[in-house]
C-alpha positions as MATLAB code, in Angstrom:
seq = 'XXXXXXXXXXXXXXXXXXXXXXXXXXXXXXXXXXXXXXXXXXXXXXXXXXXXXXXXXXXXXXXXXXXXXXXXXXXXXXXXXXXXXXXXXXXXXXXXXXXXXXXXXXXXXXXXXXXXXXXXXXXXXXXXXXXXXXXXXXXXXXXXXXXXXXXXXXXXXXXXXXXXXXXXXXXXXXXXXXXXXXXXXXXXXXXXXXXXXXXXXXXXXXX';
ca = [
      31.655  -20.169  -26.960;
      33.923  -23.530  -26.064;
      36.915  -21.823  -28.661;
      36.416  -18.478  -27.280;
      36.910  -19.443  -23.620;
      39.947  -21.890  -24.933;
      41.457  -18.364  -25.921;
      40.580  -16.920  -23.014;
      42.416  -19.522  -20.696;
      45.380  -19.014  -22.889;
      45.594  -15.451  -22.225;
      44.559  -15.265  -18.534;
      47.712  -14.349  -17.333;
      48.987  -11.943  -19.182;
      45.346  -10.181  -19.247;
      45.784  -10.164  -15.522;
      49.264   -8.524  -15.408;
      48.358   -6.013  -18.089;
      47.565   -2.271  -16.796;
      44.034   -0.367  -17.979;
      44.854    0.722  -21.363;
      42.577    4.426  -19.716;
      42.670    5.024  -16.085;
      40.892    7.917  -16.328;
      37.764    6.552  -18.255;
      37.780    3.405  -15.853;
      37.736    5.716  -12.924;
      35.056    7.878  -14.730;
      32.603    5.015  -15.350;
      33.564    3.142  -11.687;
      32.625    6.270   -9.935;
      29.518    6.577  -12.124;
      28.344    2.938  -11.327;
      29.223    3.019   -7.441;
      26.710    5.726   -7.657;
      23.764    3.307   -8.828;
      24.830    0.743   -6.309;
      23.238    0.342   -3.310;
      23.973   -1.207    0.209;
      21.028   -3.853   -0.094;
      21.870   -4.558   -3.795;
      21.911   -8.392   -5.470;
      24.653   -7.710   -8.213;
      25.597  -10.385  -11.018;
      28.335   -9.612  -13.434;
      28.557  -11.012  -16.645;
      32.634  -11.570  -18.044;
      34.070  -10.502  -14.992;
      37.580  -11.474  -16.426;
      40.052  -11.738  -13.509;
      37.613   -9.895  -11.208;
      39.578   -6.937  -11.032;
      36.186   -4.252  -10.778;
      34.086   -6.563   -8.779;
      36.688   -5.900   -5.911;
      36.476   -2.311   -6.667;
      32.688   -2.849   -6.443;
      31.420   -4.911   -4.299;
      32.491   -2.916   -0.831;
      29.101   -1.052   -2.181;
      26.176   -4.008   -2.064;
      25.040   -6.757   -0.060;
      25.812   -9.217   -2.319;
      28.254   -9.150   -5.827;
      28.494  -12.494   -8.274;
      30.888  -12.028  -10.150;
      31.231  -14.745  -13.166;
      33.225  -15.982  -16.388;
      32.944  -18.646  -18.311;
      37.205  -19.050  -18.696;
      38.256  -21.222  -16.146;
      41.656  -19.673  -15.678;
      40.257  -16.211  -15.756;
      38.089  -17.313  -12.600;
      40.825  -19.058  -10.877;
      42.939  -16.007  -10.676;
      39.734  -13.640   -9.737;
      38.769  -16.217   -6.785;
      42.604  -15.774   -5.421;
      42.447  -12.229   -5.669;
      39.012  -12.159   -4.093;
      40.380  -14.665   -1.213;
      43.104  -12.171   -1.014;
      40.803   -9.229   -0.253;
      39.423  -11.267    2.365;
      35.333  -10.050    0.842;
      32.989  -11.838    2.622;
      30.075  -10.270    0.228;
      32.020  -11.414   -3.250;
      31.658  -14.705   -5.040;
      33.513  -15.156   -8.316;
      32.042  -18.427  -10.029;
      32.447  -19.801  -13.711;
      29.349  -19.579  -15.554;
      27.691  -17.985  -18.464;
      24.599  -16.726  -19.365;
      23.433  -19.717  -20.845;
      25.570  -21.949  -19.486;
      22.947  -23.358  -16.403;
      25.020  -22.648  -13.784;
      23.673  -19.598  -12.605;
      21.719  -19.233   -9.316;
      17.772  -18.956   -9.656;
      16.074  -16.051   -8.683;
      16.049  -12.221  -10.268;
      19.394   -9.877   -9.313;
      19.102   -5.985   -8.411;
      21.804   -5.215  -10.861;
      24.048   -6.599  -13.946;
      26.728   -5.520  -15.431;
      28.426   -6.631  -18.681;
      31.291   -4.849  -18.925;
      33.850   -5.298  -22.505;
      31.775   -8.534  -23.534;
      29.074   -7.628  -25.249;
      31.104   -7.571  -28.367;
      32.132  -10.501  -27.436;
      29.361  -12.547  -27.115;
      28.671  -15.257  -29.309;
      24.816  -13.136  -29.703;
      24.818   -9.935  -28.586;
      20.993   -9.228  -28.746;
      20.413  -12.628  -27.271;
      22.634  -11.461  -24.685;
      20.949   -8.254  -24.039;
      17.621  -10.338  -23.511;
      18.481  -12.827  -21.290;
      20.063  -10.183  -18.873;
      16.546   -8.397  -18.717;
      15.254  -11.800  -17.892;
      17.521  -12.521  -15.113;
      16.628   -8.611  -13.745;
      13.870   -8.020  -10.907;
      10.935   -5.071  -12.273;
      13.042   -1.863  -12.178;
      16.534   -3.191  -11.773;
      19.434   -1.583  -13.606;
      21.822   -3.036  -16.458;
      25.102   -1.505  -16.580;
      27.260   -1.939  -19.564;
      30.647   -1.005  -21.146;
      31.047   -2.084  -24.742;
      33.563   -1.765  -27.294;
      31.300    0.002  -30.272;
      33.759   -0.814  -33.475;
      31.874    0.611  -36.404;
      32.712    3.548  -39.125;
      36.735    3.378  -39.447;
      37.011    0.781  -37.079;
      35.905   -1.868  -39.490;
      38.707   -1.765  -41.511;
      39.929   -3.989  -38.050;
      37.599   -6.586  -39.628;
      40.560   -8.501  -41.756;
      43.165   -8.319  -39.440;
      40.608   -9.773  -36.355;
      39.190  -12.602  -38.982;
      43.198  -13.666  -39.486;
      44.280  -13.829  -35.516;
      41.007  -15.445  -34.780;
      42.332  -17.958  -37.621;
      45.430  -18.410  -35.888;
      43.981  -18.320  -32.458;
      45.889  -15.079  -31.364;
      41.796  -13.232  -31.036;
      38.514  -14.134  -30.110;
      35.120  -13.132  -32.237;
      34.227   -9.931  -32.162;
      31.441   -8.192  -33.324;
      31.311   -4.672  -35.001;
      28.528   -2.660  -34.465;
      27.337    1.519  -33.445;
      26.375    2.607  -30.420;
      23.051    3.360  -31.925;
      22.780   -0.723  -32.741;
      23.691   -1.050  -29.118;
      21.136    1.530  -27.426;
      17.974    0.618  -29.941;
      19.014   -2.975  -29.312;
      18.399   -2.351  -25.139;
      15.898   -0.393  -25.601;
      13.992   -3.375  -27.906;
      14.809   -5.536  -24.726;
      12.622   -3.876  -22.504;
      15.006   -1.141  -21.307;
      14.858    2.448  -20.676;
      18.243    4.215  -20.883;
      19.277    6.509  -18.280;
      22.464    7.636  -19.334;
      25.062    6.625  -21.658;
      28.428    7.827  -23.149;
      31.986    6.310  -24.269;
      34.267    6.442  -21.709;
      37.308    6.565  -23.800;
      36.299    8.043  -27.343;
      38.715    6.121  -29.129;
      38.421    3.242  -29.875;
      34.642    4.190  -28.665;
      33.435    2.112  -25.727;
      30.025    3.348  -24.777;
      28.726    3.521  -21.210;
      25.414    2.338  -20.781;
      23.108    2.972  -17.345;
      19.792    0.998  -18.088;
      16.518    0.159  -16.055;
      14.031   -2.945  -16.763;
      10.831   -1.258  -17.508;
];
């Protein structure tokens, strides 16, 4: 995890300045999870990155965390937030499993291109139930690389070498939904939002 958010201090600012790769899919899947948000709602997101949909969110819910564990990437998020003037939004560097997270259970989380990412994925999935009040929702957008897409696996194994990539792990979106569902979730809808590479959509309440 310590590498990973080396890498991703490196390349905070040109992440920042670079445009959504699909405009249309991130509009898709914003409008879909604006939908599932309500007024009242405690919302925690996991790898917010430079907090870019957590302003596009948080208009929508009493209260939006929005966290990362790169320390550049949440420098630039808490200026943009300050810039928006959102009373409601608090962007904060933390992790999962880092201790730094406020007690109590949150309404909704969303994890949204870092599940690959993370250093367990599973683990990941758990924990996020665990931080979720009875009935609350886990949203998710995940890169899904397997079939085709593992022939990536040599080229990401050399930049992460060289430091030009952080770990990523290759997996199906039928690894990702069993895995949620194991977790204690029931899935209410799910889809990739763009097909290619696949990143699937994932709408999820704690049982």
């Amino acid at each position: 995890m310590v590498k990973s958010s080396r890498f991703w201090d490196r390349a905070a600012r040109k992440y920042a300045a670079a445009p959504i790769a699909d405009m249309t899919a991130y509009d898709y899947t914003l409008g879909r999870m604006r939908e599932r948000l309500r007024p009242t709602d405690r919302v925690l997101e996991i790898g917010c990155g430079t907090a870019s949909t957590a302003l596009q969110l948080a208009p929508s819910v009493g209260h939006y965390l929005a966290t990362d564990y790169s320390a550049a990437m949440v420098e630039i998020g808490r200026a943009k937030c300050a810039e928006a003037g959102l009373s409601n939004l608090e962007v904060a560097q933390a992790s999962l499993d880092d201790g730094r997270l406020p007690g109590g259970q949150f309404d909704v989380i969303l994890a949204l291109n870092m599940l690959h990412l993370a250093d367990d994925p599973a683990a990941a999935i758990a924990q996020i139930r665990d931080r979720l009040a009875p009935g609350g929702l886990f949203i998710s957008k995940t890169a899904c690389l397997c079939g085709p897409w593992r022939l990536m696996w040599p080229a990401v194994s050399l930049m992460r070498a060289i430091g030009k990539a952080p770990p990523v792990h290759f997996f199906s979106p039928g690894w990702l939904e069993g895995t949620v569902r194991a977790a204690g979730f029931d899935i209410l809808e799910s889809g990739d939002f763009p097909k290619r590479p696949p990143r699937r959509f994932i709408v999820a309440r704690r049982r």
